[in-house]
Steps between C-alpha positions, in 0.01 A plus 500: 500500500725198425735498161273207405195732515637769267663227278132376521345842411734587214467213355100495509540925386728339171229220400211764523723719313539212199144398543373867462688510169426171383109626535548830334779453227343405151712193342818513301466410195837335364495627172477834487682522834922624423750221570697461844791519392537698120869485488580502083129488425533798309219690669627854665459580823223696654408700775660743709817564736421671823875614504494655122502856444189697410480599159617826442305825534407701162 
């Protein structure tokens, strides 16, 4: 194979990818969605830290 085949064949693998999620992902709804970019909104920050400690054992 050519580079223009596999440049070809990644890029068709990448748009199936997208469409395949386009087809299966229900819509976002802006509202209720959190905002990009929360800097000063006030709202704490959630979620985890895959290099924080575990808690400790009792």
């Amino acid at each position: 194979m050519r580079r223009a085949h596999v440049g070809w064949l990644v890029a068709l693998g990448m748009v199936g990818l997208i469409a395949l999620d386009r087809v299966q992902s229900a819509p976002l709804n802006p509202y209720t969605a959190p905002p990009m970019i929360a800097l000063g909104s006030g709202l704490a920050a959630t979620g985890g830290h895959c290099a924080a400690p575990p808690p400790p054992a009792r």
